[in-house]
N, C-alpha and C positions, 0 to 999 in steps of 0.2 A: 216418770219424770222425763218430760220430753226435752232436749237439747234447744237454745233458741241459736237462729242465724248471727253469727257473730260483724260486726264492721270489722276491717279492715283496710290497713293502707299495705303499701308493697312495694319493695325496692330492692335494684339488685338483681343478679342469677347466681344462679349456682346448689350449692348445697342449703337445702332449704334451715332459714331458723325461726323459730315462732316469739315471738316477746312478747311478754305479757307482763302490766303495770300494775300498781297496787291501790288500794284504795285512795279515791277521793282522783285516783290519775286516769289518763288515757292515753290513747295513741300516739295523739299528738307531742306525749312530752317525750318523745325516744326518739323524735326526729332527728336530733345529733346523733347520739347513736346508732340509731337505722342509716344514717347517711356513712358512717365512719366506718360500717362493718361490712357495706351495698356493694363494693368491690369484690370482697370475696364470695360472700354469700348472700340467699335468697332472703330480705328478710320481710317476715310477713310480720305484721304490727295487730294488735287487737286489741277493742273496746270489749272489757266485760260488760256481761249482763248488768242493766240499771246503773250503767255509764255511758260516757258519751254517745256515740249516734248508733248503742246494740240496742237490742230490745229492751223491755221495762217485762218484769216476772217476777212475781211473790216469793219465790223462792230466791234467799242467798245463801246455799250454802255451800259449804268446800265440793264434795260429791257431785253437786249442777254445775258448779262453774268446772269442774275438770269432766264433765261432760258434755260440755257448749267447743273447749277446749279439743275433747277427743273428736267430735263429730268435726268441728272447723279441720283440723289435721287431715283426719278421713277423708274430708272433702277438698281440699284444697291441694293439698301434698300427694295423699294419695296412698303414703306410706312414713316410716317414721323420719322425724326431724328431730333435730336438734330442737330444744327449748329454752326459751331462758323466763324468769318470773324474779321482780321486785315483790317485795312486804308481802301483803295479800297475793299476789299474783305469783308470788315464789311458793304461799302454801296452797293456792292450787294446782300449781304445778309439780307440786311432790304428793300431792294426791292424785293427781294421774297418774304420774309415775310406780306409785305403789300399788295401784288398782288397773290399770292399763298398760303396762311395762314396753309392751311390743312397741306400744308408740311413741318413745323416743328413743333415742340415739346415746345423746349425753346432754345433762343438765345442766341448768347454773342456776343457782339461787340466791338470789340478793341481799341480804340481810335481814332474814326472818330463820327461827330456829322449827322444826317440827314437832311446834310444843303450843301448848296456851300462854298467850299473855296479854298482862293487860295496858292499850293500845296509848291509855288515856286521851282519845278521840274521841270518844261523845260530846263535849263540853262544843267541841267545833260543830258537832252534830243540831248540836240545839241552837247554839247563834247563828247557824245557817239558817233553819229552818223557821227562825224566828222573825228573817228578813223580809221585808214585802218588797220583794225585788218587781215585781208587777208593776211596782209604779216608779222604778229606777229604770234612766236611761244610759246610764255607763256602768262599765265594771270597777271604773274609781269608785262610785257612790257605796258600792258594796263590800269593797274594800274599807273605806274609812267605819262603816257603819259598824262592819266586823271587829276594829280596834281596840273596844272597852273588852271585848271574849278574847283576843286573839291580836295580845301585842306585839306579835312578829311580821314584819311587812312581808318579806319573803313567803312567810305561811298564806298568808290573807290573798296576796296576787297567785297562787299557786291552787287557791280555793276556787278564789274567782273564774278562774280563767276558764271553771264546768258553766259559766252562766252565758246563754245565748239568748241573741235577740227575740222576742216570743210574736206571735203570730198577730196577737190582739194590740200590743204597743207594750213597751215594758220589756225585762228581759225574764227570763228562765234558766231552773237550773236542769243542768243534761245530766241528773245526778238523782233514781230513786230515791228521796231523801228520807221520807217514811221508811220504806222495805229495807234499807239500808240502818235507819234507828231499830229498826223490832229486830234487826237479825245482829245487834253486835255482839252477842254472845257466841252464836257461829261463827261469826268472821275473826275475833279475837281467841277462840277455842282453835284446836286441832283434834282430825277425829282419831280414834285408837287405831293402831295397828300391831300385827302379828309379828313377831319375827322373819314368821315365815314368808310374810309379802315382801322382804326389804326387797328394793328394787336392782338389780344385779350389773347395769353398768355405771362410767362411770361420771361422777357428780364434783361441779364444783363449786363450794358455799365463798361467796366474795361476802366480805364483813367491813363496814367502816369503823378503822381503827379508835374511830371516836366516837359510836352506837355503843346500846348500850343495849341491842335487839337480841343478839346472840351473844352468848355471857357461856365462862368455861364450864357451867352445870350441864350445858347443854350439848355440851361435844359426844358424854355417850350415848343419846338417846339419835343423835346426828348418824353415829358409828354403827348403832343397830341397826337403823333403816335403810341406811345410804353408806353400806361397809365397803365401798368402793370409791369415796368421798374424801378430797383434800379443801383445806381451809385456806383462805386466804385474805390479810388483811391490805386492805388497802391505807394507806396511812392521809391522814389529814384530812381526813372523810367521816362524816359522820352516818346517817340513816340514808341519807339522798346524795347516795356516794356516786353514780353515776350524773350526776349533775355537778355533783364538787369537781369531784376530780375524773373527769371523763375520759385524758388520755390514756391514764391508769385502768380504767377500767375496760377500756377497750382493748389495751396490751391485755390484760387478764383473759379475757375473754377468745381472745385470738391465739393466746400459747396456749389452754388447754385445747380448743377446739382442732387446732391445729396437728396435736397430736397423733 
């Protein structure tokens, strides 16, 4: 399983932190956040695999992206960083963590638990890929078309915003959208682990007070892996808590790290 080159963006010095978005997102949505945190620290931003402008690879599963993840680190940093990871990109992030430990520092994972669940994101999977965006010349056109699968405006411009101008006329999505349908069983799974891999520094789970991602079944399986791990709600937040409530989340982010 070879690692692919990851994109990034990068702002800031200091103490480096890696961020990583979660399905169907990229780099680009953490700009608020990468801007808010750029004063104190380094922060390097990345596009997973079969997302915005990383490579395209048959392979998506937890283990390859925390190893596109380990290698970017390796190569970029040098040494460990801090991490942070939304939804998907939170449980790749705790599978680095559990499998490569040396290379982080301290964690933060965004509202996703270190468990299986199910996403109910395929339905967006299929009116995505049902679209013949080929012959669309705006991201409104894809948006409304998306409306009858996908009655939330917010959701649909949030979809949108993977589709880019394409070469031949028409747009494209920056979104494996095939390899990403055949693999939601991996992405919506979490793989097993030991006791004995739990990761040994420390971890902090932000939760929006109003998800419904991470639920109290899930605290001890959180405590076995991550026994060094505090929770924290953020209130009036739901899934895409960093976008809700982003000062909050940011305070979050900067008292633990800070410690």
């Amino acid at each position: 399983m070879a690692p692919v080159a990851l994109s990034f963006s990068e702002a800031g010095a200091g103490i480096p932190l890696v961020v990583i978005h979660g399905l169907f997102g990229n780099k680009r949505n953490w700009g608020m956040i990468s801007r808010a945190l750029a004063d104190r620290y380094r922060i390097l931003t990345v596009d997973l695999r079969n997302h915005g402008e990383s490579p395209w690879d048959p392979e998506m599963t937890y283990p390859a992206m925390a190893e596109d993840v380990a290698a970017f680190i390796e190569k970029e940093v040098g040494g460990p960083a801090h991490v942070l990871g939304h939804s998907m990109g939170g449980k790749a992030a705790m599978v680095l963590a559990l499998t490569q430990p040396d290379l982080i520092d301290k964690l933060i994972v965004a509202d996703i638990p270190p468990a299986p669940r199910n996403s109910g994101l395929r339905a967006y999977i299929q009116a995505m890929r049902a679209l013949d965006v080929g012959s669309m010349k705006r991201r409104s056109e894809a948006e409304d078309a998306l409306e009858p699968a996908i009655p939330e405006r917010s959701i649909r411009t949030f979809l949108a915003q993977n589709l880019t101008p394409a070469d031949g006329g028409g747009l494209a999505w920056r979104l494996n959208l095939p390899v990403i349908d055949a693999s939601m069983d991996a992405i919506e799974g979490f793989p097993e682990f030991d006791t004995d891999d739990a990761f040994p520094r420390p971890v902090l789970h932000l939760i929006g007070a109003d998800s419904e991602h991470v639920l109290p079944h899930h605290h001890a399986e959180i405590d076995r892996l991550f026994p060094h791990s505090e929770i924290v709600e953020i209130p009036e937040a739901g899934h895409w808590l960093h976008a809700e409530q982003p000062k909050a989340f940011v305070a979050a982010v900067e008292s633990f790290l800070g410690r």
